[in-house]
C-alpha positions in Angstrom: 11.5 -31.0 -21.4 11.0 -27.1 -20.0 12.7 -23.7 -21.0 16.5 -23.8 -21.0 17.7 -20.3 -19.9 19.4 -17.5 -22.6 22.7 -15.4 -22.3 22.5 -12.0 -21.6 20.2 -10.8 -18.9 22.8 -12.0 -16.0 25.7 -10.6 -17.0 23.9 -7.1 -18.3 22.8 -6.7 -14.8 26.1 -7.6 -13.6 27.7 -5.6 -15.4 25.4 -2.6 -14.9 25.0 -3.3 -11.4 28.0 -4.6 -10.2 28.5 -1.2 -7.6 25.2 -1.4 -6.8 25.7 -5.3 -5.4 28.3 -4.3 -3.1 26.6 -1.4 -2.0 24.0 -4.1 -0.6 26.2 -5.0 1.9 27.0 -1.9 3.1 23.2 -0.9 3.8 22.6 -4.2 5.6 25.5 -2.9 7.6 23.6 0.2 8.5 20.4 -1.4 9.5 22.2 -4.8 11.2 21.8 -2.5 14.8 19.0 -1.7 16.8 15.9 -2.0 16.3 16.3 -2.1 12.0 15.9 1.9 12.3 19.0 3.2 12.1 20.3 5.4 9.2 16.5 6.7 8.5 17.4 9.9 10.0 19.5 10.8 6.8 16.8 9.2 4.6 13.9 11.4 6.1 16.1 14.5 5.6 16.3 14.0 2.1 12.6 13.1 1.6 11.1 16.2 0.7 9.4 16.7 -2.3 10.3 12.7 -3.1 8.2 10.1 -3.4 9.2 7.9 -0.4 8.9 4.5 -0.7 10.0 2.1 2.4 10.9 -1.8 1.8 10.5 -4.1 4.5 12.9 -7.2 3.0 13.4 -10.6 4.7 16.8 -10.3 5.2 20.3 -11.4 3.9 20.3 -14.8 3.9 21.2 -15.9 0.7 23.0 -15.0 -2.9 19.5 -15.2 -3.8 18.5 -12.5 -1.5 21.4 -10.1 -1.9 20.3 -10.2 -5.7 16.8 -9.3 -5.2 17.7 -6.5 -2.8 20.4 -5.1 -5.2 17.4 -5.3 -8.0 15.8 -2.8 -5.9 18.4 -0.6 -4.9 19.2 0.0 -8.8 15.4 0.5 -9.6 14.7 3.2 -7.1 17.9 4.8 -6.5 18.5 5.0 -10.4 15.3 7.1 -10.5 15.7 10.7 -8.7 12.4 11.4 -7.7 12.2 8.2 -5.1 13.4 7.9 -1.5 13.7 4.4 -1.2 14.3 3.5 2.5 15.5 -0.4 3.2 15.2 -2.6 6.2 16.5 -5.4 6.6 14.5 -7.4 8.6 17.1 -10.5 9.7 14.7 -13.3 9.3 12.4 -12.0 12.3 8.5 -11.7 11.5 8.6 -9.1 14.5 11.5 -6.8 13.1 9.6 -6.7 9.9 6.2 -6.2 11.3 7.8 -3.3 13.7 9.7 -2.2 10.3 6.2 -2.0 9.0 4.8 0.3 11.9 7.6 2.6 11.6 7.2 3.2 7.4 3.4 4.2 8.4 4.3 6.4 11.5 7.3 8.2 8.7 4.1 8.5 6.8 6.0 7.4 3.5 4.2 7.2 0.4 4.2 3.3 -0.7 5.4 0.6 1.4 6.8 -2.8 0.1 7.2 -6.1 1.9 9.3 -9.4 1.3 7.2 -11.0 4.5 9.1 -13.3 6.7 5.7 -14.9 7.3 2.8 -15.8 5.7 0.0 -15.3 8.7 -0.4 -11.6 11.2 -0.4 -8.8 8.3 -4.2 -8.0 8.7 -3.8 -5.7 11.6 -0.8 -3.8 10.0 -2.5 -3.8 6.9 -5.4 -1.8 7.6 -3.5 0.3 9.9 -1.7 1.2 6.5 -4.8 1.6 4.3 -6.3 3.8 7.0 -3.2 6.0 6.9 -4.0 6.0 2.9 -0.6 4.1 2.1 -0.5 1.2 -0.7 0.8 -1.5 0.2 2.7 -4.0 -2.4 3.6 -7.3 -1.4 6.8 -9.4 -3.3 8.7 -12.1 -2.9 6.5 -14.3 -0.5 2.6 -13.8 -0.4 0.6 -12.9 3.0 -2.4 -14.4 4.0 -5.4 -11.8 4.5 -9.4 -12.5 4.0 -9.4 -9.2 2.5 -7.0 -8.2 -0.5 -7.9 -4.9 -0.4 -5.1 -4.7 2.0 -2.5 -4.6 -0.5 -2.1 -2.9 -4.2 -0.5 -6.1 -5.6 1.8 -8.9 -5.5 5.0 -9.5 -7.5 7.1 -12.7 -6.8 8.3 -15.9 -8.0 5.8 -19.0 -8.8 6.9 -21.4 -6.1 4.1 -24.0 -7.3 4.9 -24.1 -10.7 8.9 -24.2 -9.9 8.4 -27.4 -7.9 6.5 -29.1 -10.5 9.4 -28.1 -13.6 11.7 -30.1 -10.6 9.2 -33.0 -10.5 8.9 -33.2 -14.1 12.3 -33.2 -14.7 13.1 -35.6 -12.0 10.4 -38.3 -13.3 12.3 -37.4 -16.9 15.6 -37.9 -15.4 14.6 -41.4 -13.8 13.1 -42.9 -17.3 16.4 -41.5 -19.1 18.4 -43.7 -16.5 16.4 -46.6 -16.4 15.0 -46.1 -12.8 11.1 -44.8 -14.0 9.8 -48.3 -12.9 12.7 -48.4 -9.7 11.3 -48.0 -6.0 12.4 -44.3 -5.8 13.2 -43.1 -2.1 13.1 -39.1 -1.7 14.1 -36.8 1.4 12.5 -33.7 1.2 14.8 -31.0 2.6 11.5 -27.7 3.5 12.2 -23.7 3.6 11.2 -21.7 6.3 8.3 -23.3 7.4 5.1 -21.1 6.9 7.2 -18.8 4.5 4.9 -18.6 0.7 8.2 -20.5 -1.3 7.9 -23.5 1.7 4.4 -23.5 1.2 4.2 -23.4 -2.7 7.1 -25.8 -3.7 6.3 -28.0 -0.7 3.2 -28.2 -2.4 4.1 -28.7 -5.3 6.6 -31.4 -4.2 4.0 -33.3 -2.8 1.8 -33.1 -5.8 4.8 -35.0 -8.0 5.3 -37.4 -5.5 1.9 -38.6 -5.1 1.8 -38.7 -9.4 4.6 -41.3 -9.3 3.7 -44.2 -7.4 7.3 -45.2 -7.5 8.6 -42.7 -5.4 8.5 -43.0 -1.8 8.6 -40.0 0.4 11.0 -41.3 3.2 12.2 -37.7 5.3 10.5 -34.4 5.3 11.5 -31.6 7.5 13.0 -27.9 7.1 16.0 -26.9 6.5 15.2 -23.3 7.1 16.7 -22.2 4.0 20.2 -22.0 5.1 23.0 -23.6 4.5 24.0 -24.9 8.1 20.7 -26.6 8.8 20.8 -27.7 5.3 24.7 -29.6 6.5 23.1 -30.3 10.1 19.6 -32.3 9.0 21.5 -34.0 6.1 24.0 -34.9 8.2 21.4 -36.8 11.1 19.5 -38.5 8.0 22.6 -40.0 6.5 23.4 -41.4 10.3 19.9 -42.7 10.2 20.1 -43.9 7.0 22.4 -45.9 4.9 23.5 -44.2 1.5 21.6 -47.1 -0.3 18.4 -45.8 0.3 18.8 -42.3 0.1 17.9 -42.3 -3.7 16.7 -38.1 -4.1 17.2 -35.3 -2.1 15.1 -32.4 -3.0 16.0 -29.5 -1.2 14.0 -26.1 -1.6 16.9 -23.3 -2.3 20.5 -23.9 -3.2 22.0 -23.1 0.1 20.2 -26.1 2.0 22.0 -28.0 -0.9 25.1 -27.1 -0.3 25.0 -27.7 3.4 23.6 -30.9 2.5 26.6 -31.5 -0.1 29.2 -30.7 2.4 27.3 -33.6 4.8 27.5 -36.1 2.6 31.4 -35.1 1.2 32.3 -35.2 4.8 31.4 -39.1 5.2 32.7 -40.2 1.4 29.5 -39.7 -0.2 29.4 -38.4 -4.1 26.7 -35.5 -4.5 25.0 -35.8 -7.8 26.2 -39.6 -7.9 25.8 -41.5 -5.6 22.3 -39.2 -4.6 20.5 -37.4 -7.1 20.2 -33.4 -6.3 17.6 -31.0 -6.9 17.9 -27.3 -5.6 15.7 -24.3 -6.3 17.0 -20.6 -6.4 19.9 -21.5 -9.5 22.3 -18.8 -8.5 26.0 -18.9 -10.0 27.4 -21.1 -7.3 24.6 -23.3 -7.6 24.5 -23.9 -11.5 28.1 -24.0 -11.3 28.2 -27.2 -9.3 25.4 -28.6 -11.6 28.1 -28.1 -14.4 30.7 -29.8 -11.9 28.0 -32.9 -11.4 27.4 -32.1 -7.5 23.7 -30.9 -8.3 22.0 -32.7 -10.8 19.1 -29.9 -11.6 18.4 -26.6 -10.2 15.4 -24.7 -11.0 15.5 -21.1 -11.4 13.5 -18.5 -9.5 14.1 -15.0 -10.5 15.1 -12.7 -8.1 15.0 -9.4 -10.1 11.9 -8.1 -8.8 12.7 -4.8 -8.3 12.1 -3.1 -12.0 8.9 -4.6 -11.6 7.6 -3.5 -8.4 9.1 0.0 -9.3 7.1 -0.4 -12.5 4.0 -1.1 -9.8 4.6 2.1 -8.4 5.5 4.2 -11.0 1.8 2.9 -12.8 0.3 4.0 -9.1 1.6 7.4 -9.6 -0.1 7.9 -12.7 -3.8 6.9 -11.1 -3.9 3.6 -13.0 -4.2 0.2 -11.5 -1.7 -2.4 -11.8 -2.6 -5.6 -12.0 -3.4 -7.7 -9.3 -0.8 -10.6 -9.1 2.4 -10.7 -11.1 4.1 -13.8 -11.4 7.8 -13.5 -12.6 8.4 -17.4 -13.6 10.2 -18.9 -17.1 9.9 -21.9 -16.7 14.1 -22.1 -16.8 16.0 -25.1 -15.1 20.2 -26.1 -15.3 21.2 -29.5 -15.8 24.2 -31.0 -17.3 23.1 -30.3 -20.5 23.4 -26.6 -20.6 24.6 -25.2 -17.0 28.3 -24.7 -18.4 27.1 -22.7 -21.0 25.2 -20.4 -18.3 27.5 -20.3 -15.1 28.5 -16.3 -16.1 24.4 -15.6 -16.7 23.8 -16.1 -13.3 23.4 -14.2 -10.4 
């Protein structure tokens, strides 16, 4: 069942990249202090006769997120007639909506945001389409009764990628004897309110309520990082014995990982003794499916930027992109092909 993943595209962008991923780090560096302004002085210097464009990005939180902000990096800074201007906006719905602000009082030409949150763009929003600047959302969608507030959106397709992981999981039990097994799952959430908690949470739900055999037994966030990942997993396996923690679904490979050290910590097997499934499928991640820790991670794309610069570059030209872009294959690892695909990865 699904769309294993191909060799190429990961290691071409590694290897054509590779500078530009650990120049990522250094421009989180630059915009770490403050109040997420810093180092635009240089950028507005250089903006004439450029076609500015300022992204307003979640943060840095995860190899999944240094990847998509290296996308980015490559697509604008590749092309010399953009000014592309990043903020990092550490995980704070306020940095980012003050980010925001600032990009319309630069008066830049386009303005692109990973939002923190879904909920509090309208305001901003039409402050920006009064100023005449489009706005393109990515990553994570915003929730707006009007969407003429924004150009377009580019992302991942959260909903769908929680359904390849419930299909696969319902595949996985009837290949191990356990479809017709009393099935108990903890639910490890994202960022609560963020679009990937809210579409694979969905999603999630929707499999578990199409198999009466599962039984939903925890569900609360992890927040997408790996130390609440370690620290929720770690109170559910005091409140629990291993017996009847059957599944853990977590909703990005770094909650998994925190939840893998929990359970090594007390004797328990990841991917053994508890079946594992992650969402993100960066290197790391695949590379413990291959190692049996996680038994199936689902991929979600990260390499928006092309796109969105794509977006912008059809925006120049007066045409119209097309309203929502979903950036999904279809592509999970398991052990039946992650150790052919570790050096693919991001």
């Amino acid at each position: 069942m699904g769309v294993y993943g191909r060799k190429g595209p990961w290691i071409r962008f590694a290897e054509k990249h590779l500078l530009v991923c650990l120049s990522v780090l250094c421009v989180f560096a630059l915009f770490s202090c403050g109040n997420g302004n810093g180092g635009l002085e240089e950028s507005e210097e250089r903006g004439d006769g450029l076609i500015v464009v300022g992204y307003a990005q979640v943060g840095a939180e995860s190899a999944w997120r240094l990847a998509n902000t290296a996308s980015f990096i490559s697509a604008f800074e590749s092309d010399p007639r953009y000014d592309f201007r990043l903020v990092d906006s550490h995980n704070d719905p306020a940095r980012q909506q003050a980010a925001v602000y600032d990009f319309i009082a630069q008066e830049v030409d386009y303005i692109i945001i990973a939002p923190v949150e879904e909920d509090g763009w309208y305001e901003i929003l039409s402050e920006a389409r009064d100023a005449g600047i489009p706005v393109i959302i990515t990553d994570r969608m915003i929730a707006v009764s009007d969407e003429s507030l924004y150009v377009c959106w580019v992302g991942a397709g959260f909903l769908m990628e929680s359904l390849v992981a419930m299909d696969w999981l319902n595949d996985h039990l009837a290949a191990t004897g356990r479809a017709d097994s009393p099935i108990n799952l903890f639910h490890m959430q994202g960022s609560m309110g963020s679009s990937a908690q809210i579409g694979r949470t969905s999603g999630i739900n929707s499999g578990i309520s199409g198999n009466s055999n599962l039984n939903l037994k925890e569900q609360q966030s992890g927040d997408f990082t790996l130390e609440k990942g370690k620290e929720l997993m770690a109170d559910w396996l005091q409140k629990y014995p291993v017996s009847e923690i059957d599944v853990l679904v977590a909703e990005n490979d770094d909650m998994a990982f925190g939840a893998i050290r929990a359970m090594q910590e007390v004797g328990i097997k990841p991917g053994e003794d508890i079946i594992i499934i992650s969402f993100d499928a960066g290197r790391n991640a695949v590379q413990a499916v291959a190692d049996g820790l996680i038994n199936c991670s689902v991929e979600c794309n990260p390499l928006h930027g092309p796109r969105v610069k794509e977006v912008v570059d059809l925006l120049e030209t007066g045409e119209t992109p097309i309203k929502t872009q979903i950036v999904h294959d279809g592509k999970y690892f398991d052990i039946h092909n992650a150790a052919a695909e570790v050096e693919n990865r991001f």
